[in-house]
C-alpha positions as CSV (number, residue, x, y, z in Angstrom):
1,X,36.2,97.7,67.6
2,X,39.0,97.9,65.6
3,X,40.7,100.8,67.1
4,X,40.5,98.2,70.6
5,X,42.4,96.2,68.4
6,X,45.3,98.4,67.1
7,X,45.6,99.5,70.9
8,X,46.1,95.7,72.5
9,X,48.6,95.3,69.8
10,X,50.0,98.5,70.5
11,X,50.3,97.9,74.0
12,X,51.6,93.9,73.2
13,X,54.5,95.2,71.1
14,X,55.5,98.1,74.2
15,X,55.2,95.3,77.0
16,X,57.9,93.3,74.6
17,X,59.8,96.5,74.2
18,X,59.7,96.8,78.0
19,X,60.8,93.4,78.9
20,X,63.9,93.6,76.2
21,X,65.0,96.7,77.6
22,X,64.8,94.7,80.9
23,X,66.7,92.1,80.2
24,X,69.1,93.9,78.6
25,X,69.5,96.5,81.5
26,X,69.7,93.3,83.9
27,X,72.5,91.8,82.0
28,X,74.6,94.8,81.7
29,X,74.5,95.5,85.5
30,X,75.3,91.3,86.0
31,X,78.0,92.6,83.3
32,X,79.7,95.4,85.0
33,X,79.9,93.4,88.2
34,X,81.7,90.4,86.8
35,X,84.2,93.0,85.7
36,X,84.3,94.9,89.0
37,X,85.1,91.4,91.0
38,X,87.5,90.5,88.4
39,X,89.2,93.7,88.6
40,X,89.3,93.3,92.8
41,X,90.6,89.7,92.2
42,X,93.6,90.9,90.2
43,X,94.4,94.2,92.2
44,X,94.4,91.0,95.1
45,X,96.6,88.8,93.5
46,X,99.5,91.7,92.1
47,X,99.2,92.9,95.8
48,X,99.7,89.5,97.2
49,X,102.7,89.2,94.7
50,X,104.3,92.8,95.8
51,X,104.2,91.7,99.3
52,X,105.4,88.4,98.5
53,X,108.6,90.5,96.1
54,X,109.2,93.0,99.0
55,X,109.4,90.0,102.0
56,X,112.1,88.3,99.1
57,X,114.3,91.5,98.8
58,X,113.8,92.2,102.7
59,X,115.4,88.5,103.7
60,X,118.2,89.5,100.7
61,X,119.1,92.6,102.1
62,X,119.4,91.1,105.6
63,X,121.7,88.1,104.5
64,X,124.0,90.5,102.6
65,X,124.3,92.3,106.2
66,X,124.9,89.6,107.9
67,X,127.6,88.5,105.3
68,X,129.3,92.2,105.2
69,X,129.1,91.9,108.8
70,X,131.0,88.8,109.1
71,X,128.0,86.6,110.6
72,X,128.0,84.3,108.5
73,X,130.4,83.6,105.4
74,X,129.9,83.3,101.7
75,X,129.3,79.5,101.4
76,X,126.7,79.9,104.0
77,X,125.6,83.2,102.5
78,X,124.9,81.4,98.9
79,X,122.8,78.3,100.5
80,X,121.0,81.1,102.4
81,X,120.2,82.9,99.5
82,X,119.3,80.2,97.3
83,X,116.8,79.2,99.7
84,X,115.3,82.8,99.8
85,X,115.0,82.7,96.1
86,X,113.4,79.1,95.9
């Protein structure tokens, strides 16, 4: 009789084991994929921002060859390029 005893508290403690380790293994994985969506949000938001940098310095380098070209002179050339960099 008492070793039934010792066993179903035996087995009471492992099943509280058991659902620790679950909870913990369940928050870890929730864990690592806040990170991993965090990580895809930024990589979004610095590419977004390169694009955004390389379209600025694209329009710039096409004013200043319109302005060495004579196209369009340098008051129109400095309104143009205060607009770009708005």
């Amino acid at each position: 009789m008492l070793a039934n005893i010792i066993y179903f508290v035996v087995f009471l403690i492992l099943a509280f084991v058991l659902s620790i380790a679950v909870k913990a293994i369940t928050r870890g994985v929730e864990a690592k994929q806040l990170i991993k969506e965090e990580k895809n949000q930024n990589s979004k938001t610095h590419n977004g921002d390169e694009i955004e940098n390389i379209e600025v310095v694209n329009q710039l380098k096409e004013l200043k060859d319109l302005h060495d070209k004579g196209i369009i002179d340098d008051e129109e050339f400095k309104k143009a390029k205060q607009k770009v960099l708005e």
